[in-house]
PAZAPA-4460 file (N, C-alpha, C; in steps of 0.05 Angstrom, whole numbers, plus 32768, in hexadecimal, padded with zeros to 4 digits):
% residues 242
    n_x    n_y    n_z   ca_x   ca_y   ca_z    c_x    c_y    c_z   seq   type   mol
   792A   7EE7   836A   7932   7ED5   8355   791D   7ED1   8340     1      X     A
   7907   7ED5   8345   78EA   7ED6   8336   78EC   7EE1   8321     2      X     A
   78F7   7F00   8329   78F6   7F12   8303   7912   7F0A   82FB     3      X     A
   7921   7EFE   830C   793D   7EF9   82EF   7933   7EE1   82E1     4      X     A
   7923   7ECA   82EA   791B   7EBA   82E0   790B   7EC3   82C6     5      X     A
   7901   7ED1   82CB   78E8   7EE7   82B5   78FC   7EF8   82A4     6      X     A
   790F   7EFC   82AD   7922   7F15   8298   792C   7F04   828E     7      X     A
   7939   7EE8   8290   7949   7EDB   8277   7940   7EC4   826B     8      X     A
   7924   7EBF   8277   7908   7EB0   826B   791B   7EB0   8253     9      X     A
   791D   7E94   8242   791B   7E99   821F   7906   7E7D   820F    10      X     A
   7904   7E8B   81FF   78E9   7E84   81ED   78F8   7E71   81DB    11      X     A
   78F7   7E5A   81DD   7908   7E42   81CE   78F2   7E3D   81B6    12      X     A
   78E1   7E47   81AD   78CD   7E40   8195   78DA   7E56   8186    13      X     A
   78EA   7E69   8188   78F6   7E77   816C   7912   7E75   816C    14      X     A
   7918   7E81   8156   793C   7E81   814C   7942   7E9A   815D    15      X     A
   7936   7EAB   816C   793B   7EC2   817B   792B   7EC5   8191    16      X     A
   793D   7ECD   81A8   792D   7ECF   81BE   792A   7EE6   81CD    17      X     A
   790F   7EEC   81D5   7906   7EFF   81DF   7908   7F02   81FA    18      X     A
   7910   7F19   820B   7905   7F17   8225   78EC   7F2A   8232    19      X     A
   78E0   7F12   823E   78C5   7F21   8244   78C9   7F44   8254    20      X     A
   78B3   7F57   8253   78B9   7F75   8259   78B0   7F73   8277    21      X     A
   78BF   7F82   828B   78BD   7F84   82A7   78B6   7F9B   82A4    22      X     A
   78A1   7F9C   82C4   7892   7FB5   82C0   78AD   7FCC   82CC    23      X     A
   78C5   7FC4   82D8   78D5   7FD9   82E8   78E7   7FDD   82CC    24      X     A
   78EA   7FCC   82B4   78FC   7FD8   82AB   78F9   7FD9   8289    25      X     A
   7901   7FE7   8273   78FD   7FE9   825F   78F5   7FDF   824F    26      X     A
   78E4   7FD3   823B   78E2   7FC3   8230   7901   7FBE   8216    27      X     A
   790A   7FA8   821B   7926   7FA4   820B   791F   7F85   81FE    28      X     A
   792D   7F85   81EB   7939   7F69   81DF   794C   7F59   81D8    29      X     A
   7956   7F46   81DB   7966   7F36   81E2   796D   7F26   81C1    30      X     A
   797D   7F2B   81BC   797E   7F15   8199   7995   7F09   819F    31      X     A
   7991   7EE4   819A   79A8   7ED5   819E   79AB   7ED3   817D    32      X     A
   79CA   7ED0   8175   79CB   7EC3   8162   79C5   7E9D   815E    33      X     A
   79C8   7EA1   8141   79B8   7E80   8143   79D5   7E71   813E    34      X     A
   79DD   7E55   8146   79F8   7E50   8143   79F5   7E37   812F    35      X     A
   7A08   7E3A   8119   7A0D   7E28   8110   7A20   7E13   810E    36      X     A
   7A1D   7DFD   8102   7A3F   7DEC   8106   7A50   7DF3   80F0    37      X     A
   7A6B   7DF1   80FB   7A83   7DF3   80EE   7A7D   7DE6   80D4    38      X     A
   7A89   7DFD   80BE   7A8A   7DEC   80A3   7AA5   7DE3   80A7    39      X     A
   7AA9   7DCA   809F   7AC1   7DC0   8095   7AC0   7DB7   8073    40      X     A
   7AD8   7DBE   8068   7AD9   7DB9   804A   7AE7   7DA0   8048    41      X     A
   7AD3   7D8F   8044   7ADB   7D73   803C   7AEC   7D72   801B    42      X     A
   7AF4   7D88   8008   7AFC   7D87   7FF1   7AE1   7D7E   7FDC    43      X     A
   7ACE   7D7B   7FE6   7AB8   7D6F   7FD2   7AC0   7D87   7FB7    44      X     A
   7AB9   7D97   7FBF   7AB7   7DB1   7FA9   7ACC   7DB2   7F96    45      X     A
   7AE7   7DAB   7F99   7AFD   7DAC   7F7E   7B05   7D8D   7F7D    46      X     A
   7AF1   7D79   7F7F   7AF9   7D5A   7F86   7B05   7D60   7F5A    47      X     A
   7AFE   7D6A   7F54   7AFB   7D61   7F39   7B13   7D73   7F26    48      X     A
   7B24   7D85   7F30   7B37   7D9A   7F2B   7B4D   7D8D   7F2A    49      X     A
   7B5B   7D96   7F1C   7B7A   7D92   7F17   7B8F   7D97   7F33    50      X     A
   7B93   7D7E   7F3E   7BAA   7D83   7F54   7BCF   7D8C   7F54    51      X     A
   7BCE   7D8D   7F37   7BED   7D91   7F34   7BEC   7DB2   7F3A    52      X     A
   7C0A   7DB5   7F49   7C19   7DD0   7F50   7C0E   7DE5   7F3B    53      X     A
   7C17   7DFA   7F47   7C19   7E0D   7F22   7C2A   7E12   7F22    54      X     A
   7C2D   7E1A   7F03   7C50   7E18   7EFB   7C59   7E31   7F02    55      X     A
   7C6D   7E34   7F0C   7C83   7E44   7F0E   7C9C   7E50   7F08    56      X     A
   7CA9   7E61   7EF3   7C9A   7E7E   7EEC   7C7D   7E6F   7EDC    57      X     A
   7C69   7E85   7EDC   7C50   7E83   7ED1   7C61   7E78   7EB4    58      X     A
   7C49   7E6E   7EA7   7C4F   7E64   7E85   7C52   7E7F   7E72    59      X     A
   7C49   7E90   7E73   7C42   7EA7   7E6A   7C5E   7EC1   7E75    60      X     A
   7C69   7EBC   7E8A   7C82   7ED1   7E8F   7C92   7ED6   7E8A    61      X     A
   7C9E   7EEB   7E8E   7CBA   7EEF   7E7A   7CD1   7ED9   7E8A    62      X     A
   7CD3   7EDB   7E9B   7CE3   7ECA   7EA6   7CE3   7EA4   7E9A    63      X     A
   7CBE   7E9D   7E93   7CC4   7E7F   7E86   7CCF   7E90   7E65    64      X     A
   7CC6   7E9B   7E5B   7CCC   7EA9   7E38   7CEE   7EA9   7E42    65      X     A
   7CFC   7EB3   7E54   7D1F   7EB5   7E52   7D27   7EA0   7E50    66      X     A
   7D24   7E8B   7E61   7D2D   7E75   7E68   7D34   7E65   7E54    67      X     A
   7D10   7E5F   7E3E   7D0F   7E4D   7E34   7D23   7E46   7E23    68      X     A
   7D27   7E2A   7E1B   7D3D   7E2C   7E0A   7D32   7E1F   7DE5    69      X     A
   7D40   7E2D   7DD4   7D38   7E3B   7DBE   7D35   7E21   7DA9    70      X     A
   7D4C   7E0F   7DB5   7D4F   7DF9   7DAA   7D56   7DE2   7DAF    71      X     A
   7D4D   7DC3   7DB0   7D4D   7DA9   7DB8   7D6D   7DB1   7DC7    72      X     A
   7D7B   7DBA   7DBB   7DA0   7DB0   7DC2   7DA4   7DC6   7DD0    73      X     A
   7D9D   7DE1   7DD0   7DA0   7DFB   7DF2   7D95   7DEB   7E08    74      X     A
   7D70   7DDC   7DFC   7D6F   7DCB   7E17   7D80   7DB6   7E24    75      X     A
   7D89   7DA6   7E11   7DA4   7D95   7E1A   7DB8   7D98   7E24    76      X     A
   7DC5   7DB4   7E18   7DD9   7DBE   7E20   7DDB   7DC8   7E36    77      X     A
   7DC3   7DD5   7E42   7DBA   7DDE   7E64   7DBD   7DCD   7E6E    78      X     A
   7DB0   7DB8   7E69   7DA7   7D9F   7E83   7DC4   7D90   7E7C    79      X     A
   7DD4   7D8F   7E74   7DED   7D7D   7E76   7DFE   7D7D   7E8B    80      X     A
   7E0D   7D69   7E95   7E23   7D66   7EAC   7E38   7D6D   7EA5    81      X     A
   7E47   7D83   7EB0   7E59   7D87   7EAF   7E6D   7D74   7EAE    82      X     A
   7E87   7D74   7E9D   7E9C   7D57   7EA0   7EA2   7D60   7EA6    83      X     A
   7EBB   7D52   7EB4   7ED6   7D5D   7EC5   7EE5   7D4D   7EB7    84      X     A
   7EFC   7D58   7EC3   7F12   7D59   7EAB   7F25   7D4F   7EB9    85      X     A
   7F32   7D3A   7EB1   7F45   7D29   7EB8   7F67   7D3B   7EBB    86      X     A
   7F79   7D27   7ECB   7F89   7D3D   7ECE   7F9C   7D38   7EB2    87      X     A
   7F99   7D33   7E9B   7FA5   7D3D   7E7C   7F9D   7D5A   7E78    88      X     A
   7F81   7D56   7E7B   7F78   7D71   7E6F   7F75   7D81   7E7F    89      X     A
   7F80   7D81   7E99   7F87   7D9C   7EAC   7F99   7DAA   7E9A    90      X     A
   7FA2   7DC8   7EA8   7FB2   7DD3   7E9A   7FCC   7DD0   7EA9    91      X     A
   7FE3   7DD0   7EA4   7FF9   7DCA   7EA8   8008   7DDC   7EB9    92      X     A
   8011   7DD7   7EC9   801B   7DF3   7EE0   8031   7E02   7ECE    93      X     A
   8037   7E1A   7EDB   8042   7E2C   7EC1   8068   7E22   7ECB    94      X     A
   8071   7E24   7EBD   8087   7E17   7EBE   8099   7E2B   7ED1    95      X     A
   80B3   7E1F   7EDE   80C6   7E26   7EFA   80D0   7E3E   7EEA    96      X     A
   80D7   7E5C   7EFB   80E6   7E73   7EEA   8101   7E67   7EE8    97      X     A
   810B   7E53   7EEF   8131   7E53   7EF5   813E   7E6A   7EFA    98      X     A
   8140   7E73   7F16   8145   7E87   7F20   8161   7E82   7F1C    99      X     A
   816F   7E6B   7F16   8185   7E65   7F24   819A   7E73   7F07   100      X     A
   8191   7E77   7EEF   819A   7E75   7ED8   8194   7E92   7ED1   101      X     A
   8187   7EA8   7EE2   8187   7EC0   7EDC   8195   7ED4   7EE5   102      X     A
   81A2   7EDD   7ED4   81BC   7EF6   7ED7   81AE   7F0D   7ED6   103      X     A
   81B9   7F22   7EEA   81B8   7F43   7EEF   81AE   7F4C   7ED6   104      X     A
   819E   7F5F   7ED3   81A2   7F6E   7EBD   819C   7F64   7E97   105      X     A
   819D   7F44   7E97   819A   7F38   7E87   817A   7F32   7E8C   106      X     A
   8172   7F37   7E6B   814C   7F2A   7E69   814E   7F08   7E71   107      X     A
   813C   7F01   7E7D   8135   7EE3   7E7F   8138   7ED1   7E69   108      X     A
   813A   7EBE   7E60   8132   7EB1   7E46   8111   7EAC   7E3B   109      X     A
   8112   7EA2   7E20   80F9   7EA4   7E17   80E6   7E92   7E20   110      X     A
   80F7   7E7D   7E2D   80E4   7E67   7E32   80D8   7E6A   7E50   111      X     A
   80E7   7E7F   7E63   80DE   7E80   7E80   80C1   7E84   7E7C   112      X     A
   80B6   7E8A   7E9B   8093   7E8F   7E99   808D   7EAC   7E9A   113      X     A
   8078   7EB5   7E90   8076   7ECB   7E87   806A   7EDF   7EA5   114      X     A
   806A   7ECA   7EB8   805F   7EDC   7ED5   8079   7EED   7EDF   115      X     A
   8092   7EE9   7ED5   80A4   7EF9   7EE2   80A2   7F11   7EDA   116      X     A
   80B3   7F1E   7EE7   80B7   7F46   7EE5   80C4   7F49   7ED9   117      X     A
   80BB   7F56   7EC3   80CE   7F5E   7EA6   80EB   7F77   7EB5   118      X     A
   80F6   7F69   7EA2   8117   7F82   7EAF   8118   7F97   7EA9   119      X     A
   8123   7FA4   7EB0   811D   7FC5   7EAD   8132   7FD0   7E9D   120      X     A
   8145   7FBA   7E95   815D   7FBD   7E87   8173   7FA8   7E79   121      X     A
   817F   7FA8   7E68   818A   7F98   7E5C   81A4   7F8C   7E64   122      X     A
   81AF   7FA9   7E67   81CE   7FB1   7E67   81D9   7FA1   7E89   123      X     A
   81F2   7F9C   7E8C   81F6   7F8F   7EA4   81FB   7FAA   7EBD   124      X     A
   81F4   7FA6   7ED5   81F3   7FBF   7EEB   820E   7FB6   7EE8   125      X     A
   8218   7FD3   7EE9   8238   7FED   7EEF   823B   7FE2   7F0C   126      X     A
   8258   7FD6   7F08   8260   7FD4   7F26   825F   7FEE   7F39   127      X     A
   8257   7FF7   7F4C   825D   8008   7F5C   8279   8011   7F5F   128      X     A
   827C   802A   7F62   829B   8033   7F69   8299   8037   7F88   129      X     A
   82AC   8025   7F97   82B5   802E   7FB1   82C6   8039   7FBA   130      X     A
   82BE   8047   7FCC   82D8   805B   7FD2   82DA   8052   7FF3   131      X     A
   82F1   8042   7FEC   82FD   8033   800E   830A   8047   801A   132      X     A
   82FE   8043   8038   8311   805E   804D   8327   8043   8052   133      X     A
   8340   804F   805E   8356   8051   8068   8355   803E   807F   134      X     A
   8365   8037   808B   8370   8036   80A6   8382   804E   80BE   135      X     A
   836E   8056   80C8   8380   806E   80CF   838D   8067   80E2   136      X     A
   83A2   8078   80EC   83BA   806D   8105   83AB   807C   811F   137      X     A
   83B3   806A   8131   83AC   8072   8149   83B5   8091   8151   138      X     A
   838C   8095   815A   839C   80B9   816B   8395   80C9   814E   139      X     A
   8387   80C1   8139   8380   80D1   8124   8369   80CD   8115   140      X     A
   8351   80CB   8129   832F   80BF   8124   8324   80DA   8123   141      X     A
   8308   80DA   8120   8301   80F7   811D   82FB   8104   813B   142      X     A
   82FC   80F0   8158   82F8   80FD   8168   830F   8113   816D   143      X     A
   832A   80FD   8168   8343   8111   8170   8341   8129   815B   144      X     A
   8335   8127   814B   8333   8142   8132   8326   8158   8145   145      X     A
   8313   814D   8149   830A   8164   815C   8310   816D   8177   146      X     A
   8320   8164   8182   8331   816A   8198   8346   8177   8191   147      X     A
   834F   816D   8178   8368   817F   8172   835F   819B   815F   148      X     A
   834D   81A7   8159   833E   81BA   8152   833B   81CD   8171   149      X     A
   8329   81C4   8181   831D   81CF   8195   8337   81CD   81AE   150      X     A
   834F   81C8   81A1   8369   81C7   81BC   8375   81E6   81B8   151      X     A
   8370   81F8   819F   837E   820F   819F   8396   8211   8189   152      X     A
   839A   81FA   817E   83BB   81FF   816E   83AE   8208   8158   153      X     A
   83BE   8217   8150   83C2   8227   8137   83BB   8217   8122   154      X     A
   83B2   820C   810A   83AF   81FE   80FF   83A8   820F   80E5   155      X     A
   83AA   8225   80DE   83A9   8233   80CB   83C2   823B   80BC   156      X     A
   83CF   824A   80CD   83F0   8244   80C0   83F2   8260   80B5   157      X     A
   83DB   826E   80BB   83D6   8290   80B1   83D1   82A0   80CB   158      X     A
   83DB   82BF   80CA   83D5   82CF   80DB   83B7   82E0   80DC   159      X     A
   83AF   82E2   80C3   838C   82EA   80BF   8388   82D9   80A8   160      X     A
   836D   82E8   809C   835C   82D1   8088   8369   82DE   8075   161      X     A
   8372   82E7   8052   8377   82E4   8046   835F   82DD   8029   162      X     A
   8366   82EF   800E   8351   82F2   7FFE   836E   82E3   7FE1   163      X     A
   8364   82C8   7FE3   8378   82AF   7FD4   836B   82BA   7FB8   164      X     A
   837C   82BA   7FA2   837E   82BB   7F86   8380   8291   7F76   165      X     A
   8378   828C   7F68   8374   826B   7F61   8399   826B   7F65   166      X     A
   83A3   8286   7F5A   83C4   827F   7F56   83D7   8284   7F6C   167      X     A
   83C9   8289   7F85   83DA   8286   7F9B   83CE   8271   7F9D   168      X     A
   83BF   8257   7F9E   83B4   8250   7FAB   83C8   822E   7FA5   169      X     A
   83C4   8229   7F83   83DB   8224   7F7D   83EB   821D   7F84   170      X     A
   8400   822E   7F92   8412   822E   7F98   841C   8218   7FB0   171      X     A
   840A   8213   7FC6   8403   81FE   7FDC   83EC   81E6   7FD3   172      X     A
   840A   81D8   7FC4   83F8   81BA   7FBB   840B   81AC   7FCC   173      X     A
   841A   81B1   7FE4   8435   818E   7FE7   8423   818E   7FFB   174      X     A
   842B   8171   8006   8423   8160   801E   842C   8177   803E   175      X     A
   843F   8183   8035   8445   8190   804E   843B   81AD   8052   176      X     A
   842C   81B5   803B   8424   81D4   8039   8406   81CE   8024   177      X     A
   83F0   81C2   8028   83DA   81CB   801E   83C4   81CD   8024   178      X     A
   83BA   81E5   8005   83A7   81F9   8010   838D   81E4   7FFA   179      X     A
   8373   81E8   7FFF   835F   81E7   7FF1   834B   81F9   7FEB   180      X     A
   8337   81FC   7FDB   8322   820E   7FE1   8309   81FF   7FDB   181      X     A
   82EF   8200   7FF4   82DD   81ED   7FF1   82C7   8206   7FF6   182      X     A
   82B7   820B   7FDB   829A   821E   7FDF   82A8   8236   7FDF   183      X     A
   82BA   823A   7FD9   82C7   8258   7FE0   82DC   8262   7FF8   184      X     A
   82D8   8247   8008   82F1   824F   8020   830B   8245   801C   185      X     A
   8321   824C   8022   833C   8244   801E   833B   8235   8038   186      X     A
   8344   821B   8037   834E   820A   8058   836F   8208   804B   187      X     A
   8378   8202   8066   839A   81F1   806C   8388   81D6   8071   188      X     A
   838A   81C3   8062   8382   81A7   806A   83A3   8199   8076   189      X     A
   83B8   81AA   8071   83CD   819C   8077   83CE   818E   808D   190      X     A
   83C5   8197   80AC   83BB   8187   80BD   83AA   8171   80C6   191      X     A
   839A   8174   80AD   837B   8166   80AA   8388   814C   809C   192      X     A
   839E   814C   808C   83A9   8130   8079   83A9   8118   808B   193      X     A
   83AD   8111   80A3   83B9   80FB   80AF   839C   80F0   80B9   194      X     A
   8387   810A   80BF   836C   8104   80C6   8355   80FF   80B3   195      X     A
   8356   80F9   8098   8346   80FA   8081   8343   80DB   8084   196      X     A
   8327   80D0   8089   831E   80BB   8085   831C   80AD   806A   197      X     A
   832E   80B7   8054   8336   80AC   803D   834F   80A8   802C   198      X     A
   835F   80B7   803A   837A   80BB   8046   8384   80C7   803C   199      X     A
   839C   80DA   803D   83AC   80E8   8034   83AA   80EE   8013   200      X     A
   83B5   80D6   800A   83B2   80DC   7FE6   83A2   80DE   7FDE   201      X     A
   8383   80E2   7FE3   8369   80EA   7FD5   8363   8104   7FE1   202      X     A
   8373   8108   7FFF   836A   8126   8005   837D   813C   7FF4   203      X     A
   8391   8130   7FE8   83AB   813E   7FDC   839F   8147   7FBF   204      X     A
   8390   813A   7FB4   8386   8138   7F99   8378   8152   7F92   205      X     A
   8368   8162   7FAF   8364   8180   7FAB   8372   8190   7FB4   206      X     A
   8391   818D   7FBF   83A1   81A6   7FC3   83A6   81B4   7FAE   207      X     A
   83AC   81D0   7FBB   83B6   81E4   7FA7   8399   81EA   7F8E   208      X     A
   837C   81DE   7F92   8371   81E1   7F86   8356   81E7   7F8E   209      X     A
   8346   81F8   7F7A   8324   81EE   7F8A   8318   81D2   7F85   210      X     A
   8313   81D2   7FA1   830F   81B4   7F9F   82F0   81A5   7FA9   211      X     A
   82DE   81C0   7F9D   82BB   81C3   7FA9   82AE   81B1   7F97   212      X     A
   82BB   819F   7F84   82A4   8196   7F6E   82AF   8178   7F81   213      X     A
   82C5   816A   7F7E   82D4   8153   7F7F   82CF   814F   7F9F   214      X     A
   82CE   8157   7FAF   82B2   8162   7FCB   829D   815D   7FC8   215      X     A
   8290   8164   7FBD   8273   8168   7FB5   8268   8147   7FAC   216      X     A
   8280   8139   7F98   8276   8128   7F8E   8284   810B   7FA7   217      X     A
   8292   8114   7FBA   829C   8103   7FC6   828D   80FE   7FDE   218      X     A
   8294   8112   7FE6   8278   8113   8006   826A   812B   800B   219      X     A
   8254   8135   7FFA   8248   814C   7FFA   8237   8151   8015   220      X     A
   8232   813A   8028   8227   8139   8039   8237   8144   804E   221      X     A
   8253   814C   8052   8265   8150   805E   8261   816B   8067   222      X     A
   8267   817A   807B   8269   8190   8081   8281   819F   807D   223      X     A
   828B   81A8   806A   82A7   81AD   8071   82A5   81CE   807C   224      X     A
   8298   81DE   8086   829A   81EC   808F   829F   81E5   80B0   225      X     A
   8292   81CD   80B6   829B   81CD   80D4   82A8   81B8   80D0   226      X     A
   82BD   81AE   80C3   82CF   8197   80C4   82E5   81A4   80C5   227      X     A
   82E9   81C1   80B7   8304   81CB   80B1   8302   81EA   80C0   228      X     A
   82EB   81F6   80CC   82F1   8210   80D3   830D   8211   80E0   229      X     A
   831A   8203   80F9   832D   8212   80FC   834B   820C   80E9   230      X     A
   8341   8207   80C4   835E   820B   80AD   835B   821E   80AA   231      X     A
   8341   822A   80A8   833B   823F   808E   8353   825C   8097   232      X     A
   8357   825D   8080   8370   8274   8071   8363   828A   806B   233      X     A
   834F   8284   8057   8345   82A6   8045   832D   8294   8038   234      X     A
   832D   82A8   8022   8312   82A5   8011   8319   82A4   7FEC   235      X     A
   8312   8295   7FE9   8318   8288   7FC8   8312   82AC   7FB3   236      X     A
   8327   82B6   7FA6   831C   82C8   7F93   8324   82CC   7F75   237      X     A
   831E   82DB   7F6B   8320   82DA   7F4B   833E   82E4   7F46   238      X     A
   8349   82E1   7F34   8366   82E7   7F2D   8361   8305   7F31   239      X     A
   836E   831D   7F34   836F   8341   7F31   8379   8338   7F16   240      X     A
   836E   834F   7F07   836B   8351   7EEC   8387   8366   7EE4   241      X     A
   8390   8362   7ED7   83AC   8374   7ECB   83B2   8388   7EC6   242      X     A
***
């Protein structure tokens, strides 16, 4: 314990302390720092400085140069309270369309509100033309149509097909003998009359004639190739020339 007493010996007569040199080991030195007390800043030093904020934007930035205002009354006019506005000087709700007083096809009047949908037309909408089916008699719907097709009876009223002239064709306009031609085919609708879902006198209206346009414009959606294959007669042709 003798030489550690001797190795950390310190010399309290300087600001640095030495340790004395042992003969077993190097001569070394030991430097303490010297310690001082905490400064604390009592403010003595700016007791005498300006304590207000700094201004913000700087005095000098473009941001205070935008702001500023140019004249006594922009500054007034910024810093003012908005009024509010009593309900006179609201604006007035836009007035009712009177749906009840607007006709088809006719413009609105001048006084309605201007949010409605302008008309696309003046003139009054064209009644539709209807074309009412019938009442048909029992035992003559289109299922029995097709039963009575697919039962075998003759329903042509011809022994082969036949190459029809407009002026034989003609010739079979009555209720008890007629022919039509629809796209080019000749049918016997004469069987088909009692089964026409529009009845008889509108199917009569193309006997004895071609009847592909007045078709076309009636129910073009219609198949008449598989409504009438088993009338067909022949095939629609040009008069023979003289």
């Amino acid at each position: 314990m003798s030489y550690l007493r001797g190795w950390f010996s310190l010399d309290t007569s300087s600001s640095a302390t030495r340790v004395e040199p042992n003969d077993s080991y190097p001569n070394q030195s030991l430097s303490v720092p010297e310690i001082y007390e905490e400064y604390e800043d009592d403010g003595s030093d700016t007791a005498g400085e300006d304590d207000a904020p700094p201004a913000f934007p700087a005095i000098n930035s473009a941001q205070r140069a935008a702001t500023s205002p140019s004249s006594p009354s922009d500054s007034s006019r910024r810093l003012s309270i908005p009024t509010i506005l009593t309900d006179s000087a609201l604006m007035p709700p836009p007035p009712a369309p009177g749906l009840a007083t607007r006709r088809p096809g006719v413009p609105p009047p001048q006084s309605s509100s201007s949010l409605l949908a302008p008309m696309t037309t003046t003139q009054p909408p064209k009644r539709p033309s209807r074309r009412d089916k019938v009442t048909l008699a029992p035992g003559f719907g289109p299922l029995d149509w097709g039963n009575l097709k697919s039962s075998g009876q003759d329903l042509r009223g011809v022994d082969t097909l036949m190459r029809i002239p407009p002026s034989m064709l003609k010739l079979h306009n009555k209720k008890e003998d007629a022919w039509t031609a629809i796209n080019g085919k000749v049918y016997n609708i004469t069987p088909y009359l009692p089964y026409h879902p529009g009845g008889e006198k509108e199917l009569m209206r193309v006997a004895g004639r071609d009847g592909t346009k007045l078709f076309s414009l009636t129910h073009a959606w219609v198949n008449a190739d598989f409504m009438l294959d088993a009338c067909l007669v022949g095939f629609l042709v040009s008069e023979p020339s003289s």
